[in-house]
DSSP file (Angstrom, degrees, kcal/mol; ACC not computed):
  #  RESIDUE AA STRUCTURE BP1 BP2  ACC     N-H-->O    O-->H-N    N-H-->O    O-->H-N    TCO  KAPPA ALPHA  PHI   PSI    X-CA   Y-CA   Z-CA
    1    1 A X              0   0    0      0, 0.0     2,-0.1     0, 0.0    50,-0.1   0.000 360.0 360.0 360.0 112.4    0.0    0.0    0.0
    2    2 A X        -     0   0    0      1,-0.1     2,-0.3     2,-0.0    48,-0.0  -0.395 360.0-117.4 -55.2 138.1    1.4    3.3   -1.3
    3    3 A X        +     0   0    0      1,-0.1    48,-0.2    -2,-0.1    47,-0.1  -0.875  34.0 177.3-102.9 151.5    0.6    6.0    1.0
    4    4 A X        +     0   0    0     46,-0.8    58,-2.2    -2,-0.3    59,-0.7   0.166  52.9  95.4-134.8  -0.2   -1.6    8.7   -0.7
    5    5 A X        -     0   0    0     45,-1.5     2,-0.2    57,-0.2    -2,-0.0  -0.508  59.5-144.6 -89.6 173.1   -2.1   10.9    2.6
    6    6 A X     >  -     0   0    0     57,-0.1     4,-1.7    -2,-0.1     5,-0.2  -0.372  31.5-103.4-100.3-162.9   -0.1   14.1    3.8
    7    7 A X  H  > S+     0   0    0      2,-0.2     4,-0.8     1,-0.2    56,-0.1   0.873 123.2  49.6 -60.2 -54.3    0.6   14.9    7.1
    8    8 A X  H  > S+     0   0    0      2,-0.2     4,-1.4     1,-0.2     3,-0.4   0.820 111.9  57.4 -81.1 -46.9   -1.8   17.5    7.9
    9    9 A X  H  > S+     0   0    0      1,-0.3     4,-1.7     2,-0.2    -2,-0.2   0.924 113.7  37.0-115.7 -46.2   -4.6   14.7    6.2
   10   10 A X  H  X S+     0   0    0     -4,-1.7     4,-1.0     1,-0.2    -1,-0.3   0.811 110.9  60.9 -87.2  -6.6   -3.7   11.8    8.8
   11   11 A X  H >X S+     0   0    0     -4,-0.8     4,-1.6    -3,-0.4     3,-1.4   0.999 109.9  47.3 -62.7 -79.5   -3.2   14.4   11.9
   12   12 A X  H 3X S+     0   0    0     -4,-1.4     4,-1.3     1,-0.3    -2,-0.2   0.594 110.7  47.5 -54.3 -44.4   -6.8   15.1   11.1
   13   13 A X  H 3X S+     0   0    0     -4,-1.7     4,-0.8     2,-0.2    -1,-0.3   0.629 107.0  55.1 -54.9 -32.9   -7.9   11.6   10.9
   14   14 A X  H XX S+     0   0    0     -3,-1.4     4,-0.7    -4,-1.0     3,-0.6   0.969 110.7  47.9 -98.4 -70.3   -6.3   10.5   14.0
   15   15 A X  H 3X S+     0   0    0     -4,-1.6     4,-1.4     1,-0.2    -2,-0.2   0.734 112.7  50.7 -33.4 -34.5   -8.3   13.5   15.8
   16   16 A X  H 3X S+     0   0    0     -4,-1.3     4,-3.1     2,-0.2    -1,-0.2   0.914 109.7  47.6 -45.9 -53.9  -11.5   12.4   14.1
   17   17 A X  H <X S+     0   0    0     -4,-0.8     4,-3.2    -3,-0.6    -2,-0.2   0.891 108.9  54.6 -59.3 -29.7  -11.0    9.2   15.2
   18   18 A X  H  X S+     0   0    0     -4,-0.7     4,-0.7     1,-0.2    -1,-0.3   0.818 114.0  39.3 -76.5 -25.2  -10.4   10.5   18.3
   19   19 A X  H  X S+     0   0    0     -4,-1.4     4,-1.8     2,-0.2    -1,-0.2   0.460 109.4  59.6 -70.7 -23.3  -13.8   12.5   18.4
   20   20 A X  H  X S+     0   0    0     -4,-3.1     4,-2.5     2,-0.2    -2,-0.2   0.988 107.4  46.4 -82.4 -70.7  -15.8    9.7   16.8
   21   21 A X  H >X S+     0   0    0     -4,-3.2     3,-1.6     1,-0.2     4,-1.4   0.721 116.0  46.7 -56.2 -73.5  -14.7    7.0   20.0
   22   22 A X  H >X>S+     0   0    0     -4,-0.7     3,-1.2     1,-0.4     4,-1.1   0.691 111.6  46.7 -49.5 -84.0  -15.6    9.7   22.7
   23   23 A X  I 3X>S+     0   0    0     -4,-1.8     5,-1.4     1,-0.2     4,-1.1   0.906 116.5  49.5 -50.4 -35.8  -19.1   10.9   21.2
   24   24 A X  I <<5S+     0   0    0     -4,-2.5    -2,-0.3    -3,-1.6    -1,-0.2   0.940 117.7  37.4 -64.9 -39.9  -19.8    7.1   20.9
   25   25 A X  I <<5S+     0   0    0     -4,-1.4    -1,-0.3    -3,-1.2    -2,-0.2   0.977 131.3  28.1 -58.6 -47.6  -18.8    6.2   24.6
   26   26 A X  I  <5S+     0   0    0     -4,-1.1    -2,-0.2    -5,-0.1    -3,-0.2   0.769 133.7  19.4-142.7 -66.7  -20.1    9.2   26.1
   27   27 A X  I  <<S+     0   0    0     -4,-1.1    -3,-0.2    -5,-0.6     2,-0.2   0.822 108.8  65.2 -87.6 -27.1  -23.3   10.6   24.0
   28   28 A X      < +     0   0    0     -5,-1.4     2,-0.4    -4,-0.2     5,-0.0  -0.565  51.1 175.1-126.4 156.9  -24.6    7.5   21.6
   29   29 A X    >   +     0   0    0     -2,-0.2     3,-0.6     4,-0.0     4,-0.2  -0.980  52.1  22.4-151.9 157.4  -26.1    4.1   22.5
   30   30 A X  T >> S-     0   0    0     -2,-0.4     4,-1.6     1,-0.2     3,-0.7  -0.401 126.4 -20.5  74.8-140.5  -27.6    1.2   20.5
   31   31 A X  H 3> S+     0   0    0      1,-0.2     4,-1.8     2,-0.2     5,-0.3   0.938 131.8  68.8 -78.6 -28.0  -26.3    1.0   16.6
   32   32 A X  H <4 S+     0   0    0     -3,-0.6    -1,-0.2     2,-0.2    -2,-0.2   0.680  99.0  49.4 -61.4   1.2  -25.3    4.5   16.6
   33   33 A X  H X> S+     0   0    0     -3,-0.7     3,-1.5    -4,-0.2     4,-1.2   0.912 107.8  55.2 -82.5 -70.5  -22.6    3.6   18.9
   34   34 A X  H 3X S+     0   0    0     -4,-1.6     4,-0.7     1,-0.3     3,-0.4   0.802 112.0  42.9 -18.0 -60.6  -21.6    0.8   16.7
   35   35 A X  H 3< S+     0   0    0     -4,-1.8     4,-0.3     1,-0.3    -1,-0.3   0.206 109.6  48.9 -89.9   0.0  -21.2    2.9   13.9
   36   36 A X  H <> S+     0   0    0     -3,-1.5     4,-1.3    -5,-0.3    -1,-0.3   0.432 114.0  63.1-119.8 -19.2  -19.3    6.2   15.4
   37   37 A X  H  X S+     0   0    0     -4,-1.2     4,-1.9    -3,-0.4    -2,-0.3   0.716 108.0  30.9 -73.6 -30.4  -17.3    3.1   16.7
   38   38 A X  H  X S+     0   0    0     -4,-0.7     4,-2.1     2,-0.2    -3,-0.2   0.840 114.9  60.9 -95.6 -27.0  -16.1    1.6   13.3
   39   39 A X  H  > S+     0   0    0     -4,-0.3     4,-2.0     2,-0.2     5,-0.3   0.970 107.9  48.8 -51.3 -57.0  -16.0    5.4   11.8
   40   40 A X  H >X S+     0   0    0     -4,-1.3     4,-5.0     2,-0.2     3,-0.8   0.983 111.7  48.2 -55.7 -60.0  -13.4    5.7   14.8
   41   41 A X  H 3< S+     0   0    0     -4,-1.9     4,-0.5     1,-0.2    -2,-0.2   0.895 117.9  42.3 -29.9 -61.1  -11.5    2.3   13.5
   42   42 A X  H 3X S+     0   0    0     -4,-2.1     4,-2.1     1,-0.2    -1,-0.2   0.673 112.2  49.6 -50.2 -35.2  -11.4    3.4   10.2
   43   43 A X  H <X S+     0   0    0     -4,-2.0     4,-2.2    -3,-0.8     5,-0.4   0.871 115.4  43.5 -85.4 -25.7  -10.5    6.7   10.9
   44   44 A X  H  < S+     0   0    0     -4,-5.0     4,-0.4    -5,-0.3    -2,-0.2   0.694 118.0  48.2 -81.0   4.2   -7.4    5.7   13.3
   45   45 A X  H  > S+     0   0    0     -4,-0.5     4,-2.5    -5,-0.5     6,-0.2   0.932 113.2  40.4 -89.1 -48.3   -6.3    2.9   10.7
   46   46 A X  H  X S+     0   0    0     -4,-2.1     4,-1.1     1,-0.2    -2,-0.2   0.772 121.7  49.7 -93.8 -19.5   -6.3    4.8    7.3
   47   47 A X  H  < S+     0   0    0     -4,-2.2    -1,-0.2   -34,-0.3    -2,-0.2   0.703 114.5  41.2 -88.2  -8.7   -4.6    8.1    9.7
   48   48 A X  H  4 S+     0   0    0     -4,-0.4    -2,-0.2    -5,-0.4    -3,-0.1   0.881 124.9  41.8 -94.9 -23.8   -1.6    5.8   11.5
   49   49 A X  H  < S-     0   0    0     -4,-2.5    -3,-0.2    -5,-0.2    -2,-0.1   0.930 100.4-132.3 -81.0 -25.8   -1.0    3.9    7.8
   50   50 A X     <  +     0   0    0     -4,-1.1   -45,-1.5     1,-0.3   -46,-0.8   0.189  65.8 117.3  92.9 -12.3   -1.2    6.7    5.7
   51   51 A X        -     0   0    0    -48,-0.2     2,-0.5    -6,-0.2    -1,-0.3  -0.779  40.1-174.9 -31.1 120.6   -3.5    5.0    3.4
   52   52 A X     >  -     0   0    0     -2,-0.2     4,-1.1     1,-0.2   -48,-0.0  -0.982  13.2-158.3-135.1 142.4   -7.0    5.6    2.3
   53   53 A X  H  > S+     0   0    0     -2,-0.5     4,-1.7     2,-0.2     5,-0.3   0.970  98.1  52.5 -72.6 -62.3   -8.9    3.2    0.1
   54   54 A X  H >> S+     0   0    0      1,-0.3     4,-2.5     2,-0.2     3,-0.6   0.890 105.3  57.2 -33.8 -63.4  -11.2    5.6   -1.0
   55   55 A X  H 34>S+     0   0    0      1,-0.2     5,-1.6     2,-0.1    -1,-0.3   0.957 108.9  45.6 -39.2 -50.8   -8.3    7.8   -1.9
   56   56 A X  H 3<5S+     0   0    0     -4,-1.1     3,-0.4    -3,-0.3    -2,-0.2   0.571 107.7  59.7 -70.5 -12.4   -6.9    5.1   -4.2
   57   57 A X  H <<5S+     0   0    0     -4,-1.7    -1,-0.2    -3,-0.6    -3,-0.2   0.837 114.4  32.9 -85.5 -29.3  -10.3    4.3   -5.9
   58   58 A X  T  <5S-     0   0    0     -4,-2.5    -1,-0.2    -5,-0.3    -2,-0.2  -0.138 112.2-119.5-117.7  47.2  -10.8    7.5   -7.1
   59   59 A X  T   5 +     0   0    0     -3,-0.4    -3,-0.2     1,-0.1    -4,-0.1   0.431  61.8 135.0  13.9  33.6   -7.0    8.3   -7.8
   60   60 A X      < -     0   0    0     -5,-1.6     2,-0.3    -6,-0.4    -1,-0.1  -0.006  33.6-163.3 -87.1-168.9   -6.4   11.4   -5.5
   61   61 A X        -     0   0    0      1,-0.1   -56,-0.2    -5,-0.0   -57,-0.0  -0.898  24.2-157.8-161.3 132.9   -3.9   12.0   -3.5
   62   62 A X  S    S+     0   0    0    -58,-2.2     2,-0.3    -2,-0.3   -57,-0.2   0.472  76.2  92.1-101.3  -6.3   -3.1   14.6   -0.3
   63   63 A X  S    S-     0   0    0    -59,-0.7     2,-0.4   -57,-0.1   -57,-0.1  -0.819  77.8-135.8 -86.2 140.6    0.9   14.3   -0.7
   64   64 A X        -     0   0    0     -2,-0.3     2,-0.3     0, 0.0    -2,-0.1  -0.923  18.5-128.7 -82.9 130.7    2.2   17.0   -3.0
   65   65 A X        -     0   0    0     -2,-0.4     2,-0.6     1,-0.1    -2,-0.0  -0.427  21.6-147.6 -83.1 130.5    4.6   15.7   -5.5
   66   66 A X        -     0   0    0     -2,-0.3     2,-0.5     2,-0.0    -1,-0.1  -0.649   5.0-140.4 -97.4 143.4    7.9   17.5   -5.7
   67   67 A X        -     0   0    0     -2,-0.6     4,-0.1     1,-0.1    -2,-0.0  -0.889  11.3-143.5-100.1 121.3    9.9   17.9   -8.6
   68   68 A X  S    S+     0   0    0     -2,-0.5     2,-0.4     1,-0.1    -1,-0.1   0.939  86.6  42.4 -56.1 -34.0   13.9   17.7   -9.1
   69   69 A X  S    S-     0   0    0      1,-0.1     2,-0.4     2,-0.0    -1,-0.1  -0.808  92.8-100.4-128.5 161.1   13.9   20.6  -11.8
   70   70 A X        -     0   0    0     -2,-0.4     3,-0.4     1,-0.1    -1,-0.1  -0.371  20.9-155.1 -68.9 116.0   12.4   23.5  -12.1
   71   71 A X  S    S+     0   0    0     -2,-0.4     2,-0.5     1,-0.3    -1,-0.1   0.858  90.4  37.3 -60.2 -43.7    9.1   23.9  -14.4
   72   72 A X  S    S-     0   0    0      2,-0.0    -1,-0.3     0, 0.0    -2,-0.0  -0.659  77.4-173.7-112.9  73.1    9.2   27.5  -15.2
   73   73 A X        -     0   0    0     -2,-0.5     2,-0.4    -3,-0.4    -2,-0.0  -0.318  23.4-134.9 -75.8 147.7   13.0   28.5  -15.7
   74   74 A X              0   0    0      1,-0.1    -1,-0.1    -2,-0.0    -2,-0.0  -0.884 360.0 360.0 -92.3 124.7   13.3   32.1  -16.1
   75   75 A X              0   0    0     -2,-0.4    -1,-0.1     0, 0.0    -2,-0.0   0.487 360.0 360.0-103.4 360.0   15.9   32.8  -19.2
């Protein structure tokens, strides 16, 4: 698995995730509790691998690609 997130994208994920478990303990009961509970799996899995499936299906990508030479030389 190539990773297709940036930094700033799995930072964000890993706080999600972190927001998702807490309302689910805390606020939610029955299946919505189930479900803010796998939203939290998902979100801490695809921010600590630096994957996302979703990304890869639809062929984006959060990394900005760097280049060795320069696009626009000034003569």
């Amino acid at each position: 698995m190539k990773k297709n997130e940036s930094n700033l994208d799995r930072i964000v994920r890993i706080i999600l995730a972190i927001v998702f478990f807490v309302v689910g303990f805390w606020w939610l009961g029955g299946i919505w509790q189930a479900v803010f509970y796998v939203l939290a799996l998902i979100m801490l899995f695809t921010g600590v691998s630096g994957f996302c499936g979703l990304y890869k299906l639809f062929g984006m990508s959060t990394i900005k690609e760097t280049s060795s030479s320069p696009e626009n030389p000034q003569l």
